[in-house]
C-alpha positions in Angstrom: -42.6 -172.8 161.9 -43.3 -171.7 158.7 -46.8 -171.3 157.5 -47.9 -173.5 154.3 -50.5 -172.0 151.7 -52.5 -174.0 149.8 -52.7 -172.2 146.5 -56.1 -172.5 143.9 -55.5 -170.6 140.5 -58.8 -170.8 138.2 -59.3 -168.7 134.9 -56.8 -168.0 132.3 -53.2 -168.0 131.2 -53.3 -164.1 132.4 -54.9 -165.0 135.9 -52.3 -167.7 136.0 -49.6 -165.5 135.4 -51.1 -163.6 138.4 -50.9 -166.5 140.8 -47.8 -166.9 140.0 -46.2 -163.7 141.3 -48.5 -163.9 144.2 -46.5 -167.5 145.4 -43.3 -165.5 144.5 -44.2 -162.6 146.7 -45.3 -165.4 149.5 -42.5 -167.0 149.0 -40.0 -164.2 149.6 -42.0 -163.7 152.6 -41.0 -166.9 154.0 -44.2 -169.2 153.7 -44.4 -172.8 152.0 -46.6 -174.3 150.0 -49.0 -177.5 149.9 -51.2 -179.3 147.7 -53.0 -181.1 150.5 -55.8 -179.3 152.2 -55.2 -180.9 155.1 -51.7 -179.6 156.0 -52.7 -176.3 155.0 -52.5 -173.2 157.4 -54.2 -170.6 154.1 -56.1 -170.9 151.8 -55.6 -168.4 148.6 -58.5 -168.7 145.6 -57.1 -166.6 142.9 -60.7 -166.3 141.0 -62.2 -165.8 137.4 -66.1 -164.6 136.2 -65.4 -163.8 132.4 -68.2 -165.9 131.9 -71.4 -168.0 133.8 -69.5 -171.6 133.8 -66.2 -169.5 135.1 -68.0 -167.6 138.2 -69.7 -170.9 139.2 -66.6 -172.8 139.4 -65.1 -169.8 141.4 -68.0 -169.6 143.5 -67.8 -173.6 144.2 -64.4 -173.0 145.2 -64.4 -170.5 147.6 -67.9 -172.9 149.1 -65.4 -175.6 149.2 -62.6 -173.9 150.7 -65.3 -172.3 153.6 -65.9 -175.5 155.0 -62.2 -175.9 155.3 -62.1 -172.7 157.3 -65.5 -173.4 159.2 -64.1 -177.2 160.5 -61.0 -175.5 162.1 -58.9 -177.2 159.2 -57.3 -174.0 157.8 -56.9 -170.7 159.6 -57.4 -168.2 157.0 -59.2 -167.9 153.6 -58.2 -165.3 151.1 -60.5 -164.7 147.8 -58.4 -162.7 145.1 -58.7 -161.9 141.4 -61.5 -161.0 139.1 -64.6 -162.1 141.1 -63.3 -160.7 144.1 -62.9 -157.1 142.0 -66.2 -157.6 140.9 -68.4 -158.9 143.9 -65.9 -157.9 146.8 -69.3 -156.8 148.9 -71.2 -159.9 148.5 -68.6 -162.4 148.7 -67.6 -161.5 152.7 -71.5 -161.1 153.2 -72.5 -163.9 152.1 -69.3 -166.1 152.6 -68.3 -164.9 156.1 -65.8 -167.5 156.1 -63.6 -165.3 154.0 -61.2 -163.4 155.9 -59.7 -161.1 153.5 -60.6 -160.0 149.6 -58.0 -158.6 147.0 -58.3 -156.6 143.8 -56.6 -157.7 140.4 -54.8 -154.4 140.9 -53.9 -155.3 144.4 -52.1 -158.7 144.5 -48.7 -157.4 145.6 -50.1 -157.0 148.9 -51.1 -160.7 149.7 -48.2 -160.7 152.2 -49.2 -157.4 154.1 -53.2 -159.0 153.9 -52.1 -162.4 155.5 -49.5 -160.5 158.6 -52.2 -158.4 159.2 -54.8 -160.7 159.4 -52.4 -162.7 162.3 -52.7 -159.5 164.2 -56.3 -159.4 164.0 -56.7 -156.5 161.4 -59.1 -157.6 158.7 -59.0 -155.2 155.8 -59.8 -155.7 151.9 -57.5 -154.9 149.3 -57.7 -152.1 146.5 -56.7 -150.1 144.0 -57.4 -147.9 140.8 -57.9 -149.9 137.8 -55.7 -147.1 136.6 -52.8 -149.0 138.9 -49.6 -149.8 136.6 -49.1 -153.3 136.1 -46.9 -154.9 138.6 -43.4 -155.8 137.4 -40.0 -156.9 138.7 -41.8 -159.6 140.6 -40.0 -163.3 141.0 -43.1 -165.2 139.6 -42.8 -169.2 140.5 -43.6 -170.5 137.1 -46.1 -172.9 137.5 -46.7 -174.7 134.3 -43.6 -177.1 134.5 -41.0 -174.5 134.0 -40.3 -175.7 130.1 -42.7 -173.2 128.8 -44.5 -169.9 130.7 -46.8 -167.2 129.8 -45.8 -163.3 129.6 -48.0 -160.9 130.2 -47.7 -158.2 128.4 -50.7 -155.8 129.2 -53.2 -155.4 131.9 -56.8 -155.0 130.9 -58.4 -153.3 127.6 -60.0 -150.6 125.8 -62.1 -152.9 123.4 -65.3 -152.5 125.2 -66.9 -155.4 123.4 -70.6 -155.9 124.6 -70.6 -158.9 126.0 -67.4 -158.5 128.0 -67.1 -157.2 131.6 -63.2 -157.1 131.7 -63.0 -153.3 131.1 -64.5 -153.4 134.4 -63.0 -155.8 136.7 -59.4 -154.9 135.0 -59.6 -151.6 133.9 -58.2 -149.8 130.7 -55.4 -150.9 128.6 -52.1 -150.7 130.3 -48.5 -151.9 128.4 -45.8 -153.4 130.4 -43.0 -151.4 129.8 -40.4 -153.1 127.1 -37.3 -153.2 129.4 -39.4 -154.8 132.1 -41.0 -157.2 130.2 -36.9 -158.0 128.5 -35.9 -158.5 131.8 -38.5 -160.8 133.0 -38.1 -163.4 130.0 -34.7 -163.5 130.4 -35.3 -164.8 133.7 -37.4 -167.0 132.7 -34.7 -168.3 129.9 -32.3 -168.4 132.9 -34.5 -170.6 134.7 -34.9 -173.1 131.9 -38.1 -171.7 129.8 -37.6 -172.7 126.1 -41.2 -171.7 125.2 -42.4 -168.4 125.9 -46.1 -167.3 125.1 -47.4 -163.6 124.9 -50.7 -163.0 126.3 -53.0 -160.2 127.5 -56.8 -159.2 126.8 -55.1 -158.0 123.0 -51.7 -158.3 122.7 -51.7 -156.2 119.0 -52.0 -153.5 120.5 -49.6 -153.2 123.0 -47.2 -150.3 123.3 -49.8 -147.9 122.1 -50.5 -146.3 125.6 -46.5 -146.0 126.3 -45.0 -145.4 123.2 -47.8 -143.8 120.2 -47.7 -146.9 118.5 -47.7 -150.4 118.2 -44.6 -151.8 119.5 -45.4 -155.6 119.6 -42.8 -156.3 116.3 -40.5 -154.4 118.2 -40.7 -156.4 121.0 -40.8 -160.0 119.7 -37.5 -158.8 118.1 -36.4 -158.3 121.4 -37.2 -161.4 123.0 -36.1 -163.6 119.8 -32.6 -162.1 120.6 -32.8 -163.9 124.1 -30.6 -166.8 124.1 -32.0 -170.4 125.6 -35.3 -169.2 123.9 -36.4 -171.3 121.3 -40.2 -170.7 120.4 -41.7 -167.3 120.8 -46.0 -167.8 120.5 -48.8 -165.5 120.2 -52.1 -165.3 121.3 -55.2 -163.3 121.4 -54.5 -160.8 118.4 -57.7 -159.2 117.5 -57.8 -159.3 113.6 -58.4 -155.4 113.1 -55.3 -154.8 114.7 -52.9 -157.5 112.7 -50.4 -155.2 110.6 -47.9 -155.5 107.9 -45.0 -155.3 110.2 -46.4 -157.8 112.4 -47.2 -160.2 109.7 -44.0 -159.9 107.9 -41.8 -160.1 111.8 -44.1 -163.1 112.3 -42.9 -164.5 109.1 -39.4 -164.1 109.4 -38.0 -164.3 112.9 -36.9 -167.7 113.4 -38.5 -168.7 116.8 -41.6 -166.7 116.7 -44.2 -169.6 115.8 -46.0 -169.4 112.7 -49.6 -169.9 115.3 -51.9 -167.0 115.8 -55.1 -167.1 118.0 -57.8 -164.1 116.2 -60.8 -164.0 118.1 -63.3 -163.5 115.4 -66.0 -164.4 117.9 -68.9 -163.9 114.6 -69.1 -163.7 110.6 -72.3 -161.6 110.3 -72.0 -158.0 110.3 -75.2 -157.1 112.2 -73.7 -159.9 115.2 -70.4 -158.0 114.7 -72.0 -154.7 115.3 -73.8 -155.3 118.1 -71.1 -157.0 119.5 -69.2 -153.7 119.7 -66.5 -155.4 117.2 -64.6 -153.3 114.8 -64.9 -155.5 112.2 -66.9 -156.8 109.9 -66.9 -160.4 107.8 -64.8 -158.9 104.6 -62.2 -157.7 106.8 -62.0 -161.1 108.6 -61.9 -162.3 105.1 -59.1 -160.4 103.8 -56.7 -160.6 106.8 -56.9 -164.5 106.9 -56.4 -164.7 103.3 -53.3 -162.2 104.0 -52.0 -164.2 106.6 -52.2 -167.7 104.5 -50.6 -165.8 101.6 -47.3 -164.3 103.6 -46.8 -167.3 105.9 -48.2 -170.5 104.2 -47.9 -172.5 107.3 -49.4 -170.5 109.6 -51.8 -172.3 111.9 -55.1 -170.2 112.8 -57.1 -170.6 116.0 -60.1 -168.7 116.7 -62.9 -168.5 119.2 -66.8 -167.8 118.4 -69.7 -167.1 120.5 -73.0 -169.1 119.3 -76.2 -167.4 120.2 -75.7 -163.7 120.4 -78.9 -161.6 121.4 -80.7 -161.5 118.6 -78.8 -164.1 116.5 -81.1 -165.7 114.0 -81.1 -169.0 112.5 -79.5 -167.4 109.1 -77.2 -165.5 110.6 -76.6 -168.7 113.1 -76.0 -170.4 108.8 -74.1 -167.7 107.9 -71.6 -168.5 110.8 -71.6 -171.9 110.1 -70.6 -171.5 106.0 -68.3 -169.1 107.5 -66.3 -171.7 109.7 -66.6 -174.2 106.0 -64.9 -171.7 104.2 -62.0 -170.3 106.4 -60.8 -174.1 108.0 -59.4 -172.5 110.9 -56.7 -175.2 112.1 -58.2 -174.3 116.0 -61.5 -173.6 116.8 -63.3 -173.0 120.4 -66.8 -172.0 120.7 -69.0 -170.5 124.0 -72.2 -170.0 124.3 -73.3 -166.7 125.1 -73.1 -165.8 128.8 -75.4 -163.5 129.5 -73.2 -161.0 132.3 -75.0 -158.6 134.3 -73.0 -155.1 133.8 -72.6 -155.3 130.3 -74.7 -153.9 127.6 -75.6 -156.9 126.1 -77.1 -158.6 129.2 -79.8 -155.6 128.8 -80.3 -156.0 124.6 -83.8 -157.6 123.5 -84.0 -161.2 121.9 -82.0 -163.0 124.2 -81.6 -166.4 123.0 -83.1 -169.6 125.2 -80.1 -171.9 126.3 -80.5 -175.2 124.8 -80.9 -173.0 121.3 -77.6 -171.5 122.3 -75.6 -175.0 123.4 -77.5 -176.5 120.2 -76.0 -174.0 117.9 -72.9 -174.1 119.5 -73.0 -178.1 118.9 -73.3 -177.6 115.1 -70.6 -175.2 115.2 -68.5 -177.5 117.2 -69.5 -180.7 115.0 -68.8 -178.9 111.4 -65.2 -177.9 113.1 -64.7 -181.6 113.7 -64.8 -183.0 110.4 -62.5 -180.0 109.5 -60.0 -180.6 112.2 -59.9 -184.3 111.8 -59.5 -183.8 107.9 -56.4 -181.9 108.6 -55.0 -184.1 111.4 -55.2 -187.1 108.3 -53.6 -185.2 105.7 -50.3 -184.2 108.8 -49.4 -187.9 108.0 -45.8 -188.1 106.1 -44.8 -184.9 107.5 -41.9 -184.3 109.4 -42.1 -182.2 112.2 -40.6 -179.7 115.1 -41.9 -181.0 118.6 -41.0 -180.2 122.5 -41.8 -182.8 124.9 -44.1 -182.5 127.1 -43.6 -186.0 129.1 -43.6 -189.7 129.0 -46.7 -192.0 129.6 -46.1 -193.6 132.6 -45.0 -197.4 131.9 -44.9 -196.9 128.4 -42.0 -196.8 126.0 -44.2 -193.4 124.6 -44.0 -189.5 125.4 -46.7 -187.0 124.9 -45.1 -183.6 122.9 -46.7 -180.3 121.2 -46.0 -179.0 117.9 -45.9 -175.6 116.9 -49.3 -176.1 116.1 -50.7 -176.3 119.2 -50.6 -174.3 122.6 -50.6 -175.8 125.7 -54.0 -176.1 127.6 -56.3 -175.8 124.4 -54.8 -177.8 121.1 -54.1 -181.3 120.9 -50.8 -183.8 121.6 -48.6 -185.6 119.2 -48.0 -188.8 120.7 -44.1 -190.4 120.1 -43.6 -194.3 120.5 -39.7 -194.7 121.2 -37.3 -196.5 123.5 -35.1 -193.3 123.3 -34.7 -191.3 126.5 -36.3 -187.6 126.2 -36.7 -184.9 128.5 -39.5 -182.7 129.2 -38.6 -179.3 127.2 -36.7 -181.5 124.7 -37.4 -180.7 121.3 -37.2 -183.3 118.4 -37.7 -184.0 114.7 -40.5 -186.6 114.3 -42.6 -187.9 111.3 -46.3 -188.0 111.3 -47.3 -191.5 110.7 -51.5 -191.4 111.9 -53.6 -189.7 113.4 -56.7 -190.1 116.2 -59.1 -187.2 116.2 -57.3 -183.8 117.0 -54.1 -185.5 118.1 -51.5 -187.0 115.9 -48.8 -190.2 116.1 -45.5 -190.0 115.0 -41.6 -191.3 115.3 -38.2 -190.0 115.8 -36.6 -189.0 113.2 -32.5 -189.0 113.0 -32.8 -185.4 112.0 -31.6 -183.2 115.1 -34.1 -180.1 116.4 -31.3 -178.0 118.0 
């Protein structure tokens, strides 16, 4: 009989994508999968600890899953990802429940771990952060199978203070073009009509393989795929943005006019000692660039409120910042302090509640901006792809180029009409509630 894996994938898109050659390697191997816990024969945490709220939730998981292991319920417990790079010692020392702990550079050998385990050898899994990234791998897309992620790089070279990810994932590492050709044509194949790039920077990619940045050359790759019909960007760190990129942003047809810039600050001493390569003219210029060559473009952007040594003007400075820019998206996080990294050790570290108070204001001022703009959507017709219908409800919930899945908001569609999931319609903006909008078909065809 074959054994069934219950499956926990925490973190980001680019952990997600992780997980999700993982189930295709166990699934080649011949095991099956379950969503209850109590049918399960192993358990598989695929982990995160970018930041404080991310490595508790990991760490609650694996808790969780021990008991499993420790009641007889489940017969093995694997730990894999970022935490398990970063605290592979203490996690089987303190958790003895786990059986088995694999590297981010390591996941191909979740089927070798688990055989090997059944024959009573218990032995962690690693390799160089220098490792290539793994390719040619039948991921089991997990987000619905309309849309997916591609990951187009493994790790970076930024070295940002705050960020241990150099560590846990090593330097910057390009998937090679062909591969990364062949694997969204797959994904076409198998019904993905929304595609989104991701990696730790995705500007910069190519630059270790080919001398130079080959992301224009490669979204003209992938808008040449047919069944494709958006193309979306995220995390492009602002210095990096280029006239080529702009302008193959601006006129290939299914790459969506949406770009997520981490500008994580606006004052230049925060910049600095954030390890940033930018400062707030820069950010300035490029946004203004970007508004001026694609008019439409939607901008999302994350900060970080209460940076070591961030004082209450430069805290201001951040705010009028945000007031002047509207950025159409905007997340904010409070500063996690990580052990490993320089900032952890810097002077000034600011209290928490000033932090997650700053980081309220932020959040508030975005607010009146975002729900400004969601008022002034209504009249326009737009592009949307279903994402599903309400249950009961003559209503479906869709996305708009405007927003990516997981962090933007919905556009909610009253009709009687019957839509699929992946659909994509013309629909006019008649109201809006808070970040998400409310519209109706239009008889104007999408496709």
């Amino acid at each position: 009989m074959k054994k069934k894996i219950l499956f926990v994938s925490l973190g980001c898109d680019k952990n997600l994508v992780d997980s999700e050659m993982m189930l295709g390697l166990l699934a080649a191997g011949g095991y099956a999968f379950t969503d209850d816990e109590s049918e399960a024969d192993i358990v598989v945490v695929n982990t995160c600890c970018f930041i404080g709220d991310a490595k508790e939730e990991s760490i609650n998981t694996i808790l969780e899953m021990a008991q499993l292991k420790e009641s007889g319920t489940i017969e093995l417990l694997i730990v894999a990802g970022c935490l398990a790079q970063r605290y592979r010692e203490e996690i089987q020392k303190e958790i003895p429940e786990v059986d088995a702990v694999i590297g981010t550079t390591a996941i191909d050998e979740i089927c070798r771990t688990i055989e090997e385990l059944y024959r009573g050898v218990r032995q962690n899994r690693y390799r160089s952060l220098e490792q290539k990234p793994l390719t040619g791998v039948e991921r089991i897309v997990t987000t619905g199978g309309h849309y997916a992620y591609l990951k187009i790089a493994e790790g970076c070279d930024k070295h940002c203070t705050y960020c241990i990810i150099p560590k846990v994932r090593g330097a910057y590492r390009s998937v090679p073009m062909e591969s990364l050709l062949a694997e969204a044509r797959r994904l076409a194949e198998q019904g993905v009509r929304e595609l989104i790039l991701v990696a730790q920077e995705t500007t910069v990619y190519g630059q270790d393989l080919y001398g130079h940045k080959a992301l224009p050359e490669l979204l003209r790759g992938l808008c040449a795929i047919d069944g494709l019909y958006w193309i979306r960007l995220l995390y492009c760190y602002p210095e990096e943005i280029d006239d080529e990129l702009i302008r193959t942003i601006r006129d290939e047809p299914k790459i969506c006019h949406y770009l997520d810039l981490p500008v994580q600050h606006a004052s230049d001493r925060i910049l600095r000692r954030m390890g940033r390569r930018t400062d707030r003219k820069a950010l300035r210029d490029i946004i203004g660039k970007l508004r001026r060559e694609i008019p439409d473009i939607c901008l999302r952007t994350t900060l970080i409120s209460g940076f070591p040594g961030e004082t209450q003007e430069e805290h201001e400075e951040l705010l009028a910042f945000v007031e002047e820019m509207q950025f159409d998206r905007l997340g904010v996080f409070a500063y996690s302090q990580e052990e490993d990294t320089a900032a952890a050790d810097m002077p000034d570290q600011i209290p928490e509640e000033v932090k997650q108070a700053r980081r309220g204001e932020i959040m508030e001022r975005q607010q009146r901006i975002a729900f400004a703009a969601a008022d002034r959507m209504a009249g326009v017709c737009v592009t949307a792809m279903i994402e599903g219908r309400i249950a009961e409800e003559d209503a479906y919930v869709a996305r708009t180029y405007k927003d990516a899945p997981g962090v933007d908001g919905f556009l909610f569609i009253n009709t009687q009409r019957e839509l699929m999931t992946g659909d994509f319609v013309k629909v006019k903006i008649t109201a809006s509630n808070e970040y998400d909008l409310i519209g109706e078909l239009t008889d104007e065809s999408a496709e």
